[in-house]
OpenMM code with the backbone's topology and positions (N, CA, C; nanometers):
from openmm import Vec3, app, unit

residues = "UNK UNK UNK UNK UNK UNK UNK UNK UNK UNK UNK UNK UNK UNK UNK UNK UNK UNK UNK UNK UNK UNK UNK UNK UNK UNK UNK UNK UNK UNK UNK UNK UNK UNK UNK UNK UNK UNK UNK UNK UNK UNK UNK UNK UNK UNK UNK UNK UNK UNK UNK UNK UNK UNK UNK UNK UNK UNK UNK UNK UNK UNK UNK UNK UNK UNK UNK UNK UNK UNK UNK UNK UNK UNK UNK UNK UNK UNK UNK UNK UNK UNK UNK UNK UNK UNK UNK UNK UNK UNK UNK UNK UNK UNK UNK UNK UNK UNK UNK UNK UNK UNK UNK UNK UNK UNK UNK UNK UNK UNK UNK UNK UNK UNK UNK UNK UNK UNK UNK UNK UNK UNK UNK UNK UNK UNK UNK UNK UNK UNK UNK UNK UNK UNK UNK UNK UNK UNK UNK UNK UNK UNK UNK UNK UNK UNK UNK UNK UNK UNK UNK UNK UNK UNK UNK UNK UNK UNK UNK UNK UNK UNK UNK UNK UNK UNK UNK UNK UNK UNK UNK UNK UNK UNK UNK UNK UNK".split()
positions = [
    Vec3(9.5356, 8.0841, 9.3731),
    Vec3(9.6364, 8.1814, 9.4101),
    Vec3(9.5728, 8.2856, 9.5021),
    Vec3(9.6588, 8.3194, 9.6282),
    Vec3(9.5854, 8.4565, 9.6994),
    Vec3(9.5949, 8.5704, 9.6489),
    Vec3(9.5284, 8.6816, 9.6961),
    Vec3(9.5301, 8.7992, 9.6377),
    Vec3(9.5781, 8.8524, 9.7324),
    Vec3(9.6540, 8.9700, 9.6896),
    Vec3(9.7055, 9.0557, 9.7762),
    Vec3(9.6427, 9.2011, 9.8026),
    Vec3(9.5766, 9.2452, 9.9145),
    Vec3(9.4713, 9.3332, 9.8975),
    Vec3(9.5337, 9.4227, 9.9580),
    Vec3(9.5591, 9.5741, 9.9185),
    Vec3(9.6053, 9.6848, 9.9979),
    Vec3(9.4897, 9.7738, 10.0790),
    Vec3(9.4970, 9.8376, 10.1931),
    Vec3(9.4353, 9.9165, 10.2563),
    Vec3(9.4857, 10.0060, 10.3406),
    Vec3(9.4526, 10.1466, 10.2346),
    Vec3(9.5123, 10.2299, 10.2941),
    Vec3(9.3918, 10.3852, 10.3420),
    Vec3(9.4408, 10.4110, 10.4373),
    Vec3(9.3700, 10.5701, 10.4839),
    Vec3(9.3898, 10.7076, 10.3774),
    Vec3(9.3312, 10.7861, 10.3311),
    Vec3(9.3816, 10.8544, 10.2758),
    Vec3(9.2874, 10.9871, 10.2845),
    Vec3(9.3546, 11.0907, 10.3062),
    Vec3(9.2721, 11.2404, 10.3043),
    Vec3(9.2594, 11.3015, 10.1703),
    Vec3(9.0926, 11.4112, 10.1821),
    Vec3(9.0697, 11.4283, 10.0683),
    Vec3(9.1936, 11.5207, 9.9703),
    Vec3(9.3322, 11.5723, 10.0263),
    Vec3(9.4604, 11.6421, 9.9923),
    Vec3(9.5328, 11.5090, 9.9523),
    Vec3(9.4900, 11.4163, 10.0195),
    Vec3(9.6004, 11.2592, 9.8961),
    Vec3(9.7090, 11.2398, 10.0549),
    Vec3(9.6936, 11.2768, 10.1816),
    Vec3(9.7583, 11.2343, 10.2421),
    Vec3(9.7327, 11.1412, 10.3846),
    Vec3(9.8182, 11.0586, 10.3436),
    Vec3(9.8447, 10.9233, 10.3861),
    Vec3(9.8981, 10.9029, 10.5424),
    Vec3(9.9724, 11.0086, 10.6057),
    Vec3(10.0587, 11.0223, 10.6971),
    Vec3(9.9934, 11.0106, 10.8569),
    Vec3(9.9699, 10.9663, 10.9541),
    Vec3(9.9458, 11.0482, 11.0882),
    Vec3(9.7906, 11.0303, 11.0576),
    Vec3(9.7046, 10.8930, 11.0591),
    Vec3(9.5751, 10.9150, 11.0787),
    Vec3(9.5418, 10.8901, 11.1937),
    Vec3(9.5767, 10.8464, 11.2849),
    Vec3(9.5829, 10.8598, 11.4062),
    Vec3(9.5805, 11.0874, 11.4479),
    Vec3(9.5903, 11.1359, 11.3841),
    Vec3(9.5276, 11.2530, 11.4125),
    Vec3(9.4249, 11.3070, 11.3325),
    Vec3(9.3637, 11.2713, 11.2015),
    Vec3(9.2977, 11.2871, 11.1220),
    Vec3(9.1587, 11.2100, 11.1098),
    Vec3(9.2359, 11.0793, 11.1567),
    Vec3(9.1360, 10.9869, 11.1493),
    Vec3(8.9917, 10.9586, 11.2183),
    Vec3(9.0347, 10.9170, 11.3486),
    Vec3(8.9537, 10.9121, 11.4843),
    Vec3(8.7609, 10.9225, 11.4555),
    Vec3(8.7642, 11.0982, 11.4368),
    Vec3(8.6247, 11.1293, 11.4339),
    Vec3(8.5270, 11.0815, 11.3151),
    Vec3(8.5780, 10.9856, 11.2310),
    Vec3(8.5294, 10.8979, 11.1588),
    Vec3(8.4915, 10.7553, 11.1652),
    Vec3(8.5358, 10.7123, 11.3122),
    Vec3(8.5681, 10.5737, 11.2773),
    Vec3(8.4597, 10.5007, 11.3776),
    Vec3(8.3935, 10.4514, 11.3062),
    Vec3(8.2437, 10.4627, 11.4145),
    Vec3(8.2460, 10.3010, 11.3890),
    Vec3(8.1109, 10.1866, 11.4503),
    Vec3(8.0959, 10.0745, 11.4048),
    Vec3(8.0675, 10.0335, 11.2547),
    Vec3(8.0282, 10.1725, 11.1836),
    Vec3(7.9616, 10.0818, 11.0108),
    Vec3(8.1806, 10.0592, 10.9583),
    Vec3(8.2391, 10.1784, 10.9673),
    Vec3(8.4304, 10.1327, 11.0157),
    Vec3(8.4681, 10.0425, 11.0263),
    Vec3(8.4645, 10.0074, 11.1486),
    Vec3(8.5031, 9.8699, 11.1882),
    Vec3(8.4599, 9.7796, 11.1615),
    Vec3(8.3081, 9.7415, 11.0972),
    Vec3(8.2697, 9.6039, 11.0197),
    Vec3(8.3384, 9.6326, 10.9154),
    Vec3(8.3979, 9.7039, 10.8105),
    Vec3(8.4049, 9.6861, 10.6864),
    Vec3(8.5715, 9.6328, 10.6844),
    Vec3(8.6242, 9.7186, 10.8149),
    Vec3(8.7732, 9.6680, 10.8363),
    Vec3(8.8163, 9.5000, 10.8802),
    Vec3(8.7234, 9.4864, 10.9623),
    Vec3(8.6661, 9.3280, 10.9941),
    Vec3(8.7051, 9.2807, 10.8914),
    Vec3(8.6024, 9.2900, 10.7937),
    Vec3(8.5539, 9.1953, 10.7129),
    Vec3(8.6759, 9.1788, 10.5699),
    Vec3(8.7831, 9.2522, 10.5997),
    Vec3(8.9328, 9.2896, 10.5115),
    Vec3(9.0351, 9.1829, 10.5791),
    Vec3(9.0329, 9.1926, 10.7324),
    Vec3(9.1152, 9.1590, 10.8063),
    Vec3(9.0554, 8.9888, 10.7866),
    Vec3(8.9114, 8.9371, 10.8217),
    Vec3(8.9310, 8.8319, 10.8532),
    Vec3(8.8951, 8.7498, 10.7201),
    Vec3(8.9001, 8.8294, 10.5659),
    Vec3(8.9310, 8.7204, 10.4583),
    Vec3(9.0655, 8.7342, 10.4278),
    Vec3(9.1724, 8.7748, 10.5608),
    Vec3(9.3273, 8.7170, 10.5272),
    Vec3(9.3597, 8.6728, 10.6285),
    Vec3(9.4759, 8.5769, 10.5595),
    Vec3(9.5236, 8.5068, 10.7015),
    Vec3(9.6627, 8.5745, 10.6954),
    Vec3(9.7176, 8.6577, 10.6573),
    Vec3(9.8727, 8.7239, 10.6652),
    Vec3(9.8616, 8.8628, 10.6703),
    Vec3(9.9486, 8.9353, 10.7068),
    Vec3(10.0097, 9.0534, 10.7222),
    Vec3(10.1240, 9.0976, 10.6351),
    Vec3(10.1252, 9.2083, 10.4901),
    Vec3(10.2701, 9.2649, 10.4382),
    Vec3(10.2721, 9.3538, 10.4853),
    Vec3(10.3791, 9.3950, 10.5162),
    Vec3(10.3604, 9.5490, 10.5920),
    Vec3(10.5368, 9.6226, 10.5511),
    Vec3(10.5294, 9.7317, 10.4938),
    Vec3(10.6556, 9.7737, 10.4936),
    Vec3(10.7317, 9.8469, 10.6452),
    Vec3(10.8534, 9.8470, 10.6262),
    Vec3(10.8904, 9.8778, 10.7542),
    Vec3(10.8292, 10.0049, 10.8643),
    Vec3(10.8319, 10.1073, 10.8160),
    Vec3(10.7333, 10.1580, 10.8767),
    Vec3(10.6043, 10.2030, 10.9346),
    Vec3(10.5590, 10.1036, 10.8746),
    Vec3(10.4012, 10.0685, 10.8978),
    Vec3(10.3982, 9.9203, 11.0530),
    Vec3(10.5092, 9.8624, 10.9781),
    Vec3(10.5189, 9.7643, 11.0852),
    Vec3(10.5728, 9.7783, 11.2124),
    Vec3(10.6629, 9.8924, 11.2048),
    Vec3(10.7156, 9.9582, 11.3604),
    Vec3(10.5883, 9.9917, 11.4063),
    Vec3(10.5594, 10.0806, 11.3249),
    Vec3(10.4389, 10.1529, 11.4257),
    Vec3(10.3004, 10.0818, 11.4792),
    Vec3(10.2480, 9.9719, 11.3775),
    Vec3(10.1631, 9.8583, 11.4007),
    Vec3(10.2436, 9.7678, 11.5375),
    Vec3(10.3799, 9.7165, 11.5425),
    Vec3(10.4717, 9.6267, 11.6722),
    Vec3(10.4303, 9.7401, 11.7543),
    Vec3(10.4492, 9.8358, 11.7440),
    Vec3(10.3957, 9.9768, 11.9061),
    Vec3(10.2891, 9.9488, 11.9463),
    Vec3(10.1876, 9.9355, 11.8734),
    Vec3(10.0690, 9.9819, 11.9250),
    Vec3(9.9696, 9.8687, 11.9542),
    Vec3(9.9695, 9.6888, 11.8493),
    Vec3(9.8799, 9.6414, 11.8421),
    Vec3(9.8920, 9.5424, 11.9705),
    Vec3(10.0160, 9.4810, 12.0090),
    Vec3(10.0373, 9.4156, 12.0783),
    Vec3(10.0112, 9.4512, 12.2331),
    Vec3(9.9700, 9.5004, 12.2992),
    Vec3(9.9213, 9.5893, 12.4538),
    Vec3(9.7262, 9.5813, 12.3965),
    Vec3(9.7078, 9.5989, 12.3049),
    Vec3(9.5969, 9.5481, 12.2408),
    Vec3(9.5200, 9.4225, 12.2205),
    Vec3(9.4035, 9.3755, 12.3086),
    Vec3(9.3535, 9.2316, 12.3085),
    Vec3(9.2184, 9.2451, 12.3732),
    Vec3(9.1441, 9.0889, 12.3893),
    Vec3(9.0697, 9.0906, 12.4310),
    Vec3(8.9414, 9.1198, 12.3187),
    Vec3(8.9425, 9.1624, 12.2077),
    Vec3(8.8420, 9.2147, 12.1070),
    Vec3(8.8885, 9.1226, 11.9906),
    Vec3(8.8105, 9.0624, 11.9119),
    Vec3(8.8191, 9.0093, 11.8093),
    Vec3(8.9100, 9.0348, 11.7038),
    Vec3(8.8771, 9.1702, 11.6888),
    Vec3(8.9515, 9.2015, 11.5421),
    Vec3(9.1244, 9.2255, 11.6350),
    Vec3(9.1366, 9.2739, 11.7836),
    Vec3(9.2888, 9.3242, 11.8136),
    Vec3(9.3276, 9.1430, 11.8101),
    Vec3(9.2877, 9.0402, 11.8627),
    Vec3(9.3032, 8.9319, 11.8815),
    Vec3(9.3759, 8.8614, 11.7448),
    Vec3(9.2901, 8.9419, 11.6403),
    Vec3(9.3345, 8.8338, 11.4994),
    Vec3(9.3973, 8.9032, 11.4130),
    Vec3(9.4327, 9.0419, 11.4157),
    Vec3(9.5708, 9.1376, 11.4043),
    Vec3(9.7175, 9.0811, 11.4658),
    Vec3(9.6750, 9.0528, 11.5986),
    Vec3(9.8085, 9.0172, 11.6926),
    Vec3(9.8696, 8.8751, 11.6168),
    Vec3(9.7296, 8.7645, 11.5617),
    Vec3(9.8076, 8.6468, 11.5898),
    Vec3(9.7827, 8.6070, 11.4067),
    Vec3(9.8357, 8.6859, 11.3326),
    Vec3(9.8475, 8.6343, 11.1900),
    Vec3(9.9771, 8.6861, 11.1969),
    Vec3(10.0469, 8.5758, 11.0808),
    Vec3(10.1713, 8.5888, 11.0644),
    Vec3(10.2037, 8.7619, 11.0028),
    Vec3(10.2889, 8.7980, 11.0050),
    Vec3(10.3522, 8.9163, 10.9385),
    Vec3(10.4715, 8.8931, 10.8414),
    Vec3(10.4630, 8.9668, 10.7373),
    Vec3(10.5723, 8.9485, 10.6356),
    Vec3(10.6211, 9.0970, 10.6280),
    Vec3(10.7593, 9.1175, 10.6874),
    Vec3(10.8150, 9.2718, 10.6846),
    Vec3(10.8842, 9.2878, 10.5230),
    Vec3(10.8987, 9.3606, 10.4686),
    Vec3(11.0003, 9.4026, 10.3702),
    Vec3(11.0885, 9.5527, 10.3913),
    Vec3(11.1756, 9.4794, 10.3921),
    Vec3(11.3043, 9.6124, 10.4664),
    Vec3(11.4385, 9.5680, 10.4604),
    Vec3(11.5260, 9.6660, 10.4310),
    Vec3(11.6444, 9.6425, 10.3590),
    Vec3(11.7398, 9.7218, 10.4745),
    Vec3(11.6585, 9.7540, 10.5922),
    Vec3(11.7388, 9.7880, 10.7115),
    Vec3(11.6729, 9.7430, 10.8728),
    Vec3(11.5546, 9.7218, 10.8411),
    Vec3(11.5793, 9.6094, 10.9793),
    Vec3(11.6174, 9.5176, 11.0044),
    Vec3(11.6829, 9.4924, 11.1286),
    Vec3(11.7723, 9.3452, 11.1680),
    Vec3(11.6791, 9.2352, 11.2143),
    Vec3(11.6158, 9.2583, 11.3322),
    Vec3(11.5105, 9.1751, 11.3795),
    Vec3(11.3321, 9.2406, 11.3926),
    Vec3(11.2939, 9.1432, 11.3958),
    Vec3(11.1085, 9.1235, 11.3722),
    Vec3(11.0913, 9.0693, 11.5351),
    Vec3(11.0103, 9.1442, 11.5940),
    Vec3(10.9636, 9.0569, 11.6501),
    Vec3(10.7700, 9.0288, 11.6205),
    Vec3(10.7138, 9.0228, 11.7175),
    Vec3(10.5358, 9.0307, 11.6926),
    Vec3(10.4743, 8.9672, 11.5773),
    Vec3(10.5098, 8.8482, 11.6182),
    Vec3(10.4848, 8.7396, 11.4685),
    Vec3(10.5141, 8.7168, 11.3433),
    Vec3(10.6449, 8.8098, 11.3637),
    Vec3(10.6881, 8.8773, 11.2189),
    Vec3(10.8354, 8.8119, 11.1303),
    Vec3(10.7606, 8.7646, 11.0156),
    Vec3(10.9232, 8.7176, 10.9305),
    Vec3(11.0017, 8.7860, 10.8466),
    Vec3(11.0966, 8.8755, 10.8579),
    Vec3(11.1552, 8.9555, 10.7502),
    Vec3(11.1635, 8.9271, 10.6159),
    Vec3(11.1436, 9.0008, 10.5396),
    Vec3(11.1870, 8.9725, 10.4024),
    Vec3(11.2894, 9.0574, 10.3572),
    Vec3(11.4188, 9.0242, 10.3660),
    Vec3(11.5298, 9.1127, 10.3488),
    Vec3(11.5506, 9.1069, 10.1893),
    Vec3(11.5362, 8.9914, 10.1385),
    Vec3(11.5975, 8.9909, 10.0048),
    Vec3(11.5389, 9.0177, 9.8667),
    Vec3(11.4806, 8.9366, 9.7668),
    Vec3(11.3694, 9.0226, 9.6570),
    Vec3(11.2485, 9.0177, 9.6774),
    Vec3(11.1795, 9.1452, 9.7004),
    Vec3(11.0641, 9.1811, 9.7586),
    Vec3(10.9528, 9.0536, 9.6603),
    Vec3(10.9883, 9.1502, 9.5872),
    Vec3(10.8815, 9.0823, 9.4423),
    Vec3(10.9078, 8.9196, 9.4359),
    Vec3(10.9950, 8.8902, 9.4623),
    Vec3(11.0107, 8.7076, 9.4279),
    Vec3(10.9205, 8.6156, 9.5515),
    Vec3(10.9720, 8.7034, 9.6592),
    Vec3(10.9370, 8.6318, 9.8101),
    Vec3(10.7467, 8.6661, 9.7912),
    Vec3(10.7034, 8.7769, 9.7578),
    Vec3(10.6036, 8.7817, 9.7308),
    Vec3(10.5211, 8.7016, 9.6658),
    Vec3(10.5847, 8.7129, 9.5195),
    Vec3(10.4383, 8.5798, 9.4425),
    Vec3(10.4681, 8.4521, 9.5088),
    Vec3(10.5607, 8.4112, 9.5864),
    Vec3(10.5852, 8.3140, 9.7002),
    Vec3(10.4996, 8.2979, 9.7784),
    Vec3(10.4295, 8.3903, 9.8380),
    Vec3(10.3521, 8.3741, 9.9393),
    Vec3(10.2083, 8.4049, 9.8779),
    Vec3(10.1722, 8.4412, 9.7570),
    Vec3(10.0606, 8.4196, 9.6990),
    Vec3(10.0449, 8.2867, 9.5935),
    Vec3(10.1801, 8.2311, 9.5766),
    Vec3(10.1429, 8.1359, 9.5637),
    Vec3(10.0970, 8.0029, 9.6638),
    Vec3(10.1018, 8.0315, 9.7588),
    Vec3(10.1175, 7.9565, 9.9090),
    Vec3(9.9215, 7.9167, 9.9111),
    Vec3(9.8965, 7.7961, 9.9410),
    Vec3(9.7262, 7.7926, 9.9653),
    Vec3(9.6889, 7.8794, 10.1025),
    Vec3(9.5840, 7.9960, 10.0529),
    Vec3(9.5247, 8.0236, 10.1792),
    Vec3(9.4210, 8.1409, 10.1420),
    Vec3(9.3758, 8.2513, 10.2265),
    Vec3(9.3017, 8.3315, 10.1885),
    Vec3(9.4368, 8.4911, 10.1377),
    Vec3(9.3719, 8.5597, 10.1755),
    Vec3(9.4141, 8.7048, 10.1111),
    Vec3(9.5470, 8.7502, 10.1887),
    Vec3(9.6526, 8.7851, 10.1157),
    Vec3(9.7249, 8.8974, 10.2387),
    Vec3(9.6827, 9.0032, 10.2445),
    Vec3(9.6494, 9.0764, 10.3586),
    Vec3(9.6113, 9.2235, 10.3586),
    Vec3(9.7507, 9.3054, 10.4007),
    Vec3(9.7190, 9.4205, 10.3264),
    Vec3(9.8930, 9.4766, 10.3264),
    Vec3(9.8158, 9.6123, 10.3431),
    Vec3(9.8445, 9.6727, 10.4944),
    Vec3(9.8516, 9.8002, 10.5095),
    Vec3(9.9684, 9.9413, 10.4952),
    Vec3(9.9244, 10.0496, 10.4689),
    Vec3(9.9788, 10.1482, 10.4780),
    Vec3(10.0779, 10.1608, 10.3387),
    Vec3(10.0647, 10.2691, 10.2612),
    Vec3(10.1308, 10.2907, 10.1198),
    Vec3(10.2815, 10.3590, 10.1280),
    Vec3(10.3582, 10.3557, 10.0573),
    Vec3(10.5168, 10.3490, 10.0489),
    Vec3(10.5951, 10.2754, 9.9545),
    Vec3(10.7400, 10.3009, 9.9933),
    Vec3(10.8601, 10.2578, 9.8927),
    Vec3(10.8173, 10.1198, 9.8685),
    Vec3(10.7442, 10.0649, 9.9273),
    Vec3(10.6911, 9.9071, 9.9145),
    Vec3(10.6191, 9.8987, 9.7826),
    Vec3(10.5630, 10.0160, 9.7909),
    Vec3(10.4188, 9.9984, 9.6911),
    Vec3(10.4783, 9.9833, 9.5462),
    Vec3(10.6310, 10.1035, 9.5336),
    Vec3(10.6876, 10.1043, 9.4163),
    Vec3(10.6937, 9.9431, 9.3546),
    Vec3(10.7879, 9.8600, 9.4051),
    Vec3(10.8252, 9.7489, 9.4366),
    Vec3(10.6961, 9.6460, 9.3744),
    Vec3(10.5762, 9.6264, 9.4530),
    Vec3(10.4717, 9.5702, 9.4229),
    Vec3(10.4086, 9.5824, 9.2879),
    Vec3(10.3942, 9.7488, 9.2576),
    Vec3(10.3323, 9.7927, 9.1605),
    Vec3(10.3988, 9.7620, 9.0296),
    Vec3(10.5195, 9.7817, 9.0375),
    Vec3(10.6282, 9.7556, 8.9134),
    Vec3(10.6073, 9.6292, 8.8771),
    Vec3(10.5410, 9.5857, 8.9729),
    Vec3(10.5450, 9.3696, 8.9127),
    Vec3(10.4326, 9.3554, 8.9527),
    Vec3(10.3308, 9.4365, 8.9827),
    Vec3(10.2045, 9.3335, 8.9251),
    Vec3(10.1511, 9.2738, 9.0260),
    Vec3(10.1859, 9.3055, 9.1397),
    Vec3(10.1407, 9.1814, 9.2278),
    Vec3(10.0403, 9.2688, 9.3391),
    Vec3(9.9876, 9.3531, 9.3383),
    Vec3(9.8716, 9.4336, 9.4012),
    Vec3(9.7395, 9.3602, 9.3277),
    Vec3(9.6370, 9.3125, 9.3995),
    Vec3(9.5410, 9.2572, 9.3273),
    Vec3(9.4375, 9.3625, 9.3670),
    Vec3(9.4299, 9.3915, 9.4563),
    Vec3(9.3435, 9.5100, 9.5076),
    Vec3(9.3561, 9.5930, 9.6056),
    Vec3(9.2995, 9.7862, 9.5955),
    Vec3(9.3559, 9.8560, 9.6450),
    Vec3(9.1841, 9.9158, 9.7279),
    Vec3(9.2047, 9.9146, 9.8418),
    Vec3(9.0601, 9.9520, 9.8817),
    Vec3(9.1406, 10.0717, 9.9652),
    Vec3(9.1163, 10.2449, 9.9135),
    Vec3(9.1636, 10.3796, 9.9478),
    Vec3(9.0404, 10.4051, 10.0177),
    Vec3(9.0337, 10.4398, 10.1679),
    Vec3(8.9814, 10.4802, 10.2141),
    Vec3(8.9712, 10.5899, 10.2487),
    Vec3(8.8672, 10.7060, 10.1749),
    Vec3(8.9005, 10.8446, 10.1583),
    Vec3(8.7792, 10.9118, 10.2327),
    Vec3(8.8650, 10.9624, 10.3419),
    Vec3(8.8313, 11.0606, 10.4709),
    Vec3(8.7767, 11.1542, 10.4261),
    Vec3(8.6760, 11.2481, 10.4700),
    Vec3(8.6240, 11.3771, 10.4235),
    Vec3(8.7092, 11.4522, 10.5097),
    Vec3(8.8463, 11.4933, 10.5226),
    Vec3(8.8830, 11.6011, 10.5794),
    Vec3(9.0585, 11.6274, 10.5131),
    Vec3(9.0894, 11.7366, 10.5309),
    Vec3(9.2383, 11.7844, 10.4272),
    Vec3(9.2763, 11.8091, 10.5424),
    Vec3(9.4461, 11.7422, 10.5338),
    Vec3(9.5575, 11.7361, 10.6481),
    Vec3(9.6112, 11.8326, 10.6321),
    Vec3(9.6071, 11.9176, 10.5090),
    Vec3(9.7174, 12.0267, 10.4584),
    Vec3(9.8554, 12.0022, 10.4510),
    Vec3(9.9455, 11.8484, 10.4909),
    Vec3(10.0742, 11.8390, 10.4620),
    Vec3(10.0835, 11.7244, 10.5532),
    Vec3(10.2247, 11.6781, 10.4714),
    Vec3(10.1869, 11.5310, 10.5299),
    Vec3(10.2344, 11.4328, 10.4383),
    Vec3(10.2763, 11.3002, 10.4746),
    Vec3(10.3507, 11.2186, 10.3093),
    Vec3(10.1783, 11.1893, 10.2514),
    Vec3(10.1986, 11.1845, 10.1119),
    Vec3(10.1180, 11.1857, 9.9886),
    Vec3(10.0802, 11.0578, 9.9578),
    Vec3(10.0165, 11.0135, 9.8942),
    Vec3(9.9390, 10.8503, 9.8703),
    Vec3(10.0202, 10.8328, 9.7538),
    Vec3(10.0710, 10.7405, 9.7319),
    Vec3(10.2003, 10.7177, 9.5925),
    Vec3(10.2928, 10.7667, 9.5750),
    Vec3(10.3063, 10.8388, 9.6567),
    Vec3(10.4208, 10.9564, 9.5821),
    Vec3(10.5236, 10.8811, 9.5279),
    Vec3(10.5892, 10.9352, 9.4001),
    Vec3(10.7046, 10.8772, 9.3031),
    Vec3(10.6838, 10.7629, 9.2408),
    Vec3(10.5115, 10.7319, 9.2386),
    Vec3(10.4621, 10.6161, 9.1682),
    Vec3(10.4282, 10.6243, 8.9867),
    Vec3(10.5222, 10.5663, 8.9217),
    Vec3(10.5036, 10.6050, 8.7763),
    Vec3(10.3301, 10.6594, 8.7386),
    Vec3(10.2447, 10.6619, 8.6265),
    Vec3(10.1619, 10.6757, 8.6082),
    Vec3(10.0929, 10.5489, 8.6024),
    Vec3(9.9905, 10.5130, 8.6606),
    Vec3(9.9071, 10.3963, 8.6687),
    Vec3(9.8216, 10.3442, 8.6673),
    Vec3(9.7130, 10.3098, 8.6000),
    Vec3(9.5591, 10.3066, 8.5347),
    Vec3(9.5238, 10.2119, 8.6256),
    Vec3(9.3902, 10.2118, 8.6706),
    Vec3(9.3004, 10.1152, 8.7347),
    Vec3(9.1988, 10.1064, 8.7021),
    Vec3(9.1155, 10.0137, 8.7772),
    Vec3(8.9832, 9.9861, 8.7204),
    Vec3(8.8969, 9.9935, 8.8849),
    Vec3(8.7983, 10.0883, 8.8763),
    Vec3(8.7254, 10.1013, 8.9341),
    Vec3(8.6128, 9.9599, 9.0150),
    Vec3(8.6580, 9.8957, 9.1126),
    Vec3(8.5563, 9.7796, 9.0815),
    Vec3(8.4262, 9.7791, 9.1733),
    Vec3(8.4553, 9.8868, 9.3264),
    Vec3(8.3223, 9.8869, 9.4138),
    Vec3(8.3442, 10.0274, 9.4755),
    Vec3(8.2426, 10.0719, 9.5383),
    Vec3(8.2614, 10.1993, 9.6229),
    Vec3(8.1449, 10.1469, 9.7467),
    Vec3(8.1989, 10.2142, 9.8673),
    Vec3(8.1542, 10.1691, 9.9655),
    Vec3(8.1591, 10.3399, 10.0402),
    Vec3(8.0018, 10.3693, 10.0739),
    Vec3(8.0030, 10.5248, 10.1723),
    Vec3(7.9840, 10.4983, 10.2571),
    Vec3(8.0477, 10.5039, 10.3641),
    Vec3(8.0083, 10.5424, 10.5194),
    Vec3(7.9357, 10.6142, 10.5684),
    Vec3(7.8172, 10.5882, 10.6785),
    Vec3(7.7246, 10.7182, 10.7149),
    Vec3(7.8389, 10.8718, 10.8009),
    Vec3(7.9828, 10.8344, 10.7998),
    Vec3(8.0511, 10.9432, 10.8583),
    Vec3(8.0980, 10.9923, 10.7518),
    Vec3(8.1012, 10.9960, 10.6562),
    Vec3(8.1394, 11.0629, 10.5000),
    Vec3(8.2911, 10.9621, 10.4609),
    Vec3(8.3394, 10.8563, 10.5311),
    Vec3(8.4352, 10.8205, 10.4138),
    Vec3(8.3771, 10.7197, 10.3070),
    Vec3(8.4701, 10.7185, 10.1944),
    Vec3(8.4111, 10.6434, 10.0990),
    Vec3(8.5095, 10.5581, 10.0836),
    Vec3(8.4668, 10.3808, 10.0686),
    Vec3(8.6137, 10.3246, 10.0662),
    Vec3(8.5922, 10.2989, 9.8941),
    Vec3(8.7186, 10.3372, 9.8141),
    Vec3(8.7548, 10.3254, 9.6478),
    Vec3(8.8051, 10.1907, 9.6676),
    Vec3(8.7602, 10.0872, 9.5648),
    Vec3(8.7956, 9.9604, 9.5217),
    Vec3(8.8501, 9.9640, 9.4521),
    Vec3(8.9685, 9.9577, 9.3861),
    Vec3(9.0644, 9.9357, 9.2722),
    Vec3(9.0740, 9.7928, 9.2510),
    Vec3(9.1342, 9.8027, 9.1117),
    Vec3(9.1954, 9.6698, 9.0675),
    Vec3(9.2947, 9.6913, 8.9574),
    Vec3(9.3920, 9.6567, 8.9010),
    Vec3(9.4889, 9.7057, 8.8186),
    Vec3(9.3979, 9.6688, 8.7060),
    Vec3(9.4252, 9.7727, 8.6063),
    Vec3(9.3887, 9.7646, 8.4522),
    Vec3(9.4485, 9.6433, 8.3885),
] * unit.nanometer
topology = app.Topology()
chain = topology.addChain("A")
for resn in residues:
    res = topology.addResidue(resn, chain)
    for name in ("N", "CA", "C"):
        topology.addAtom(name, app.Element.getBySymbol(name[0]), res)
């Protein structure tokens, strides 16, 4: 069965929002191998709808580099209950998040990597189907901004790796309790 691995950005205030302004002065080469090495033990993309607009903006004008190359050309799985069409390799999942999901982990292959946290996460988390959460926590406070879980019941994990960056982020390994 695949695992479904989340990866998300997160500031030391818990926010999630706009790392593209927060982010940047962190993101050096020891970064990008560790993101590599997320991206290329999956062969799929979950992405909730707004993660995936903004990923269709930006990745596709993007090429020529390994990791933009194998972003562009893995399938995508949207979940959204108001977009009409996908384009950028992308198959909607309009109908039960959670069903279509262990669907595609039951499917033979490597990992889905599922960026960016949201109303998705509720959805996932309620059933179990997050196998791992690698929070990548920035040394710097956004002061405001959407929050990492927000409206996520209370939820125990298990600590399984920590990874420091020589730019001060630390990536947190989770795994559900």
């Amino acid at each position: 069965m695949r695992k479904l691995v989340e990866s998300t950005f997160v500031t030391l205030d818990g926010v999630i929002s706009s790392p593209e302004e927060w982010g940047p002065p962190y993101w050096n080469d020891e970064h990008n191998a560790y993101a590599h090495g997320l991206l290329f033990a999956s062969d799929a993309l979950l992405l909730g709808r707004e993660t995936y607009e903004g990923f269709a903006e930006a990745w596709p004008s993007r090429t020529g580099d390994e990791y933009s190359d194998r972003i562009n050309s893995l399938p995508k799985y949207v979940a959204s209950n108001t977009l009409q069409d996908t384009k950028w390799n992308a198959e909607l999942i309009a109908g039960d998040v959670a069903d279509e999901v262990v669907k595609l982990k039951q499917q033979p292959g490597q990992n889905i990597l599922k960026f960016g946290t949201g109303e998705l996460d509720r959805t996932l988390m309620q059933n179990g189907l997050i196998d791992e959460f690698h929070f990548w926590l920035f040394p710097v406070v956004a002061g405001s901004g959407q929050r990492l879980l927000d409206g996520i019941d209370i939820t125990h994990l298990n600590l399984a790796a920590t990874k420091t960056l020589s730019t001060g982020i630390v990536v947190l390994t989770y795994t559900p309790k």
